[in-house]
KEGUKOL-965626 format. One line per 5 residues: number of its first residue (from 0); their letters; for each residue x, y, z of C-alpha. Coordinates in nm, 2 decimals. Each point is the difference from the previous one (the first is absolute). Layout:
! residues N
NUM> A> X/Y/Z  ... $
! end
This chain:
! residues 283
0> XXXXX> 16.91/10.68/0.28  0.11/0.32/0.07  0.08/0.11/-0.35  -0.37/-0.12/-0.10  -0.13/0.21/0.30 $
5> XXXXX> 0.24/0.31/-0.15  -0.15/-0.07/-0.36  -0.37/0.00/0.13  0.09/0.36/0.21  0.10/0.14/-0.32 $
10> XXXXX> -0.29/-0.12/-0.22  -0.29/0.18/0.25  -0.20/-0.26/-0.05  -0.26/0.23/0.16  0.04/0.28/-0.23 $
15> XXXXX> 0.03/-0.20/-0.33  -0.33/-0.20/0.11  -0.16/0.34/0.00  0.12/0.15/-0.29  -0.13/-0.34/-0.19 $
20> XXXXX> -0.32/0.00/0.15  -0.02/0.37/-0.10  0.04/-0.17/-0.36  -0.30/-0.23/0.07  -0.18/0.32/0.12 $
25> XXXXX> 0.04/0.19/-0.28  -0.12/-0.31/-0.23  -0.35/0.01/0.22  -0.04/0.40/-0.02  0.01/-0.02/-0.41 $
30> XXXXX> -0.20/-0.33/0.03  -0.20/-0.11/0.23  -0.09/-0.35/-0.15  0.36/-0.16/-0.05  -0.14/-0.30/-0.16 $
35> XXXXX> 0.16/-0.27/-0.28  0.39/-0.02/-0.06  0.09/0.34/0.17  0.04/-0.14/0.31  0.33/-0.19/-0.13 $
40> XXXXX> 0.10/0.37/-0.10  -0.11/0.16/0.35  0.26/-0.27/0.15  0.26/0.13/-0.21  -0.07/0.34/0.10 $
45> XXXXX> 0.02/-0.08/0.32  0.32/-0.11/0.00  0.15/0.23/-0.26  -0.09/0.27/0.30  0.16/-0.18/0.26 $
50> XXXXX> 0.29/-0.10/-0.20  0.13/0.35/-0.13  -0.13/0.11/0.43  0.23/-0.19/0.09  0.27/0.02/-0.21 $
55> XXXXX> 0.02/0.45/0.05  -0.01/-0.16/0.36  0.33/-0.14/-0.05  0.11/0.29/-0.20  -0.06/0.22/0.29 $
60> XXXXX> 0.15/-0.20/0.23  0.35/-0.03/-0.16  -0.03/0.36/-0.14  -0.04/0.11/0.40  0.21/-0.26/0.15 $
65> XXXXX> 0.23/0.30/0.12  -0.24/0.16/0.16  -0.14/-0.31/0.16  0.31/-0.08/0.12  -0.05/0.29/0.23 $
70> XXXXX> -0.38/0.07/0.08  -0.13/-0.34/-0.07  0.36/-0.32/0.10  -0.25/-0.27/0.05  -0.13/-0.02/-0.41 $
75> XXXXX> 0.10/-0.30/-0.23  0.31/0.22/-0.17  0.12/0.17/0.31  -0.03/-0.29/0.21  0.22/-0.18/-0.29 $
80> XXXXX> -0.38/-0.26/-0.07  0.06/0.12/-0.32  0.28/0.11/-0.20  -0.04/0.35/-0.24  0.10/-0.25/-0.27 $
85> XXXXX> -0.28/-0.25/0.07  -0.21/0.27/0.09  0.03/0.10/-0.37  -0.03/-0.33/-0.15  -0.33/-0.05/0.17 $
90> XXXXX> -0.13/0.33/-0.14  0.11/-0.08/-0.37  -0.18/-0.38/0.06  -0.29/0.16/0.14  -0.04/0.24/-0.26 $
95> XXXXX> 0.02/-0.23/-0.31  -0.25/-0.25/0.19  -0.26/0.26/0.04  0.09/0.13/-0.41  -0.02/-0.31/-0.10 $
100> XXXXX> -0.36/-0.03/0.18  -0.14/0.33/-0.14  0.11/-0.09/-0.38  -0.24/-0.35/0.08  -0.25/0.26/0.01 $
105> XXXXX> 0.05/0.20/-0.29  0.30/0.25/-0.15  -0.16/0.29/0.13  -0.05/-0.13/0.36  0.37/-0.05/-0.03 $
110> XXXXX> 0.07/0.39/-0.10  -0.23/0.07/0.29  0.20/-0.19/0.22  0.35/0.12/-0.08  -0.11/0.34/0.02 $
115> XXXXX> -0.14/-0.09/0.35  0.33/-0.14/0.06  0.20/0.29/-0.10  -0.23/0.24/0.22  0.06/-0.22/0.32 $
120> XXXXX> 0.37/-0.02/-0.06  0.04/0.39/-0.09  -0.19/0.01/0.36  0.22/-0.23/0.21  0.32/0.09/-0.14 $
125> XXXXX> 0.03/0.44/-0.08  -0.44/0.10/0.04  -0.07/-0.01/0.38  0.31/0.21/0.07  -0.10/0.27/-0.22 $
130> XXXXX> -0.32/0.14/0.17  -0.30/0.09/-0.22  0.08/-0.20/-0.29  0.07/-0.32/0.24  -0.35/0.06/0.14 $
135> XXXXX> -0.12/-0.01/-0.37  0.19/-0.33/-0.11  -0.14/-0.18/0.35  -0.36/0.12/-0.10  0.02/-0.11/-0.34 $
140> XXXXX> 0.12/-0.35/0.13  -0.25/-0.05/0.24  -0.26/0.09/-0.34  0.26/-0.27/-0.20  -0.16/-0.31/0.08 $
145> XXXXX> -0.37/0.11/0.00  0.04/0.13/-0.44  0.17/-0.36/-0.04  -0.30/-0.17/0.14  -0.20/0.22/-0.22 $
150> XXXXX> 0.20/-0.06/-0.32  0.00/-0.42/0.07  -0.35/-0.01/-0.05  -0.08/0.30/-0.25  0.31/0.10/-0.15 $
155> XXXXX> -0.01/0.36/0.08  -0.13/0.19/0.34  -0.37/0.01/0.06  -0.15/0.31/0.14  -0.05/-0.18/0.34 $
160> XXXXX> 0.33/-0.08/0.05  0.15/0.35/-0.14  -0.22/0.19/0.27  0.09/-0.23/0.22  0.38/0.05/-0.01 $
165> XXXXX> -0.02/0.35/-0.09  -0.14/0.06/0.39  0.23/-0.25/0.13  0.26/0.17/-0.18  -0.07/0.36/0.14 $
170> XXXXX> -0.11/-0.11/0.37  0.36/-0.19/0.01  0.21/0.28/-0.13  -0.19/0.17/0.30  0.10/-0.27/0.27 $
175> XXXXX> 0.36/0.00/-0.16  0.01/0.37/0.06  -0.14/-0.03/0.36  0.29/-0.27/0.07  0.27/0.22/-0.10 $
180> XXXXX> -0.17/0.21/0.29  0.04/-0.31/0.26  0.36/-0.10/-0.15  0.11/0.44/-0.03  0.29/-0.06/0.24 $
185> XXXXX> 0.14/-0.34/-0.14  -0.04/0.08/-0.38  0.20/0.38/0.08  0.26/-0.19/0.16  0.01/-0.25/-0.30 $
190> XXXXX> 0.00/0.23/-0.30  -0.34/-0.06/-0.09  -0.20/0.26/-0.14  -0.33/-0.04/0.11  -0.24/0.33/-0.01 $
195> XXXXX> -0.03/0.05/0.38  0.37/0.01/0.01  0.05/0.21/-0.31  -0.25/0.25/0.10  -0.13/-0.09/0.35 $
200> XXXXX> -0.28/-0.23/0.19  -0.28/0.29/-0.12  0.03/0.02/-0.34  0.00/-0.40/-0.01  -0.31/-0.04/0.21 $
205> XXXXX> -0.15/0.28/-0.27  0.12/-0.22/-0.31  -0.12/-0.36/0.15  -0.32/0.15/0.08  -0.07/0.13/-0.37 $
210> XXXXX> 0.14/-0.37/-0.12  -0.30/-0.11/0.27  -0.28/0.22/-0.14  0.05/-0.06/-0.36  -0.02/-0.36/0.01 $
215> XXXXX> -0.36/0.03/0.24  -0.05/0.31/-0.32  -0.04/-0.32/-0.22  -0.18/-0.27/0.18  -0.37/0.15/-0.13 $
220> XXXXX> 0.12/-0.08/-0.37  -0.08/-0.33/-0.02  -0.28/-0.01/0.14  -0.13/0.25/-0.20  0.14/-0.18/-0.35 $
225> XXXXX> -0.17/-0.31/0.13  0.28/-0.21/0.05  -0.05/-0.10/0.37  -0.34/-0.10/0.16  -0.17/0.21/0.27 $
230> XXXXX> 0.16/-0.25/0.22  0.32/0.20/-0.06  -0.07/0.27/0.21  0.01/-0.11/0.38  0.34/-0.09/-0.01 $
235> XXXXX> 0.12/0.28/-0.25  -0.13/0.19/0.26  0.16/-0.12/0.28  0.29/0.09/-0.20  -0.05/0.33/-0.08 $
240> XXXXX> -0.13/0.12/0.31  0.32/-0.16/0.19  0.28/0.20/-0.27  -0.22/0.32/0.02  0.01/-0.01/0.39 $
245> XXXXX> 0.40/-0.14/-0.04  0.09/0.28/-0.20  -0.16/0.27/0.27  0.17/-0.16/0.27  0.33/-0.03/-0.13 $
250> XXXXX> -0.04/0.39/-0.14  -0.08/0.10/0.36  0.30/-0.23/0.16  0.28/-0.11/-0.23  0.15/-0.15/0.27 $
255> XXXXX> 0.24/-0.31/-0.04  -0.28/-0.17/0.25  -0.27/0.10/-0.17  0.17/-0.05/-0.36  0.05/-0.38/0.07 $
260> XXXXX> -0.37/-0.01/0.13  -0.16/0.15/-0.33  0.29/-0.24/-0.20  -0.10/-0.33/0.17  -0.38/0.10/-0.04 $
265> XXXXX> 0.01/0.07/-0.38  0.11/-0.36/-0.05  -0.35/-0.08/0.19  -0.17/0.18/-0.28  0.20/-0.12/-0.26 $
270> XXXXX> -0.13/-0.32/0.09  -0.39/0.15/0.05  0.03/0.15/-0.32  0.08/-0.33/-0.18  -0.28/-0.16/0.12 $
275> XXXXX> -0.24/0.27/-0.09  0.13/-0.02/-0.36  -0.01/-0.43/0.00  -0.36/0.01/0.17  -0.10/0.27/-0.27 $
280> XXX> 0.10/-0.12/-0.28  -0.08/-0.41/0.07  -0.28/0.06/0.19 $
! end
């Protein structure tokens, strides 16, 4: 029982349920009708993202299992749950499952995925220790998952779902950069080059807040190309208006208080914003 429970730690059955549904997400943004046989292919898209999710789990548990074994005793490897070496097996089954799933869909799904793969592992294992660029490769995941809904149904990325993860993209690189604010202290001590440690909590709070602004620069675009209703704009705009005001705020205190304030609000409007664009474009 307690190697099951160890197993299920490791999967984040939370996170990979997420990053499939984000799948299922991306499907509705490039078409709003899923009717006929593409439902069998949603599944499988579904799973191929909480497959590979859970397998760079894995990966990132036995690549920080040193670590761990300091900050964090009670997880599955630490706590000896898990073994590293089972730890591994269940990323390689885990990965070929979810490959195996995206090739049932079609060859190109299945280059999709393995580059999704490859981003998330580069992440988990060398990215989020190296600052900027780790912000970058944990953006372009969370935007992973949304294209490979896109290509299931259409077999490339429509223009709803490319704006879409283009402001997702930018307004996460932003909260990635406000974290390293929260976490200065920590990631200094650990090596990690974040931009507040590199060149201070200021010059951070300046860069997340351009990240902020250029992905509300972008949010009239497709309106005005017609490819979200009216019905779009509400929510959008409870978006915008909350990263314009987030990015003033964290300008005029880049405090670590204030810093994890703005953070754990953006992931509000992440969520506002994908509602504005699923109401625009199905509605």
């Amino acid at each position: 029982m307690s190697k099951a429970k160890g197993i299920v730690r490791i999967l984040r059955p939370i996170n990979s349920v997420m990053m499939g549904f984000a799948v299922f997400v991306g499907t509705v943004l490039a078409s709003p009708n899923l009717l006929g046989n593409v439902w069998l292919d949603v599944v499988l898209g579904f799973l191929t993202g909480f497959m590979l999710t859970a397998a760079s789990m894995a990966i990132n548990d036995y690549y920080d299992r040193k670590i761990d074994a300091i900050n964090e005793p009670s997880r599955p490897i630490p706590s000896g749950l898990v073994s590293p070496f089972e730890a591994l097996v269940l990323a390689l089954i885990l990965s070929v499952v979810g490959f195996v799933f995206a090739v049932l869909v079609s060859v190109l799904c299945l280059i999709v995925a393995s580059i999704a793969w490859i981003t998330m592992v580069t992440y988990v294992t060398i990215g989020k220790r190296s600052g900027l660029p780790g912000n970058f490769l944990v953006s372009a995941c969370v935007a992973a998952p949304f294209i490979y809904g896109s290509i299931i149904i259409s077999g490339n990325i429509e223009l709803s779902v490319l704006f879409f993860v283009l402001m997702a993209f930018l307004a996460n690189v932003g909260r990635e950069i406000t974290k390293g604010i929260v976490d200065v202290v920590g990631d200094g001590t650990g090596g990690i080059k974040t931009l507040a440690v590199r060149y201070g909590d200021k010059t951070a709070a300046v860069v997340a807040a351009v990240f902020y602004v250029s992905a509300v620069a972008l949010t009239p675009i497709p309106l005005f190309l017609g490819i979200v209703s009216i019905f779009f704009v509400p929510l959008v705009l409870v978006t915008d208006i909350g990263l314009v005001l987030g990015s003033a705020y964290l300008l005029a205190d880049y405090s670590r208080e204030n810093s994890k304030k703005i953070k754990n609000a953006v992931l509000f409007l992440f969520i506002t914003g994908l509602l504005a664009f699923i109401v625009g474009v199905v509605v």
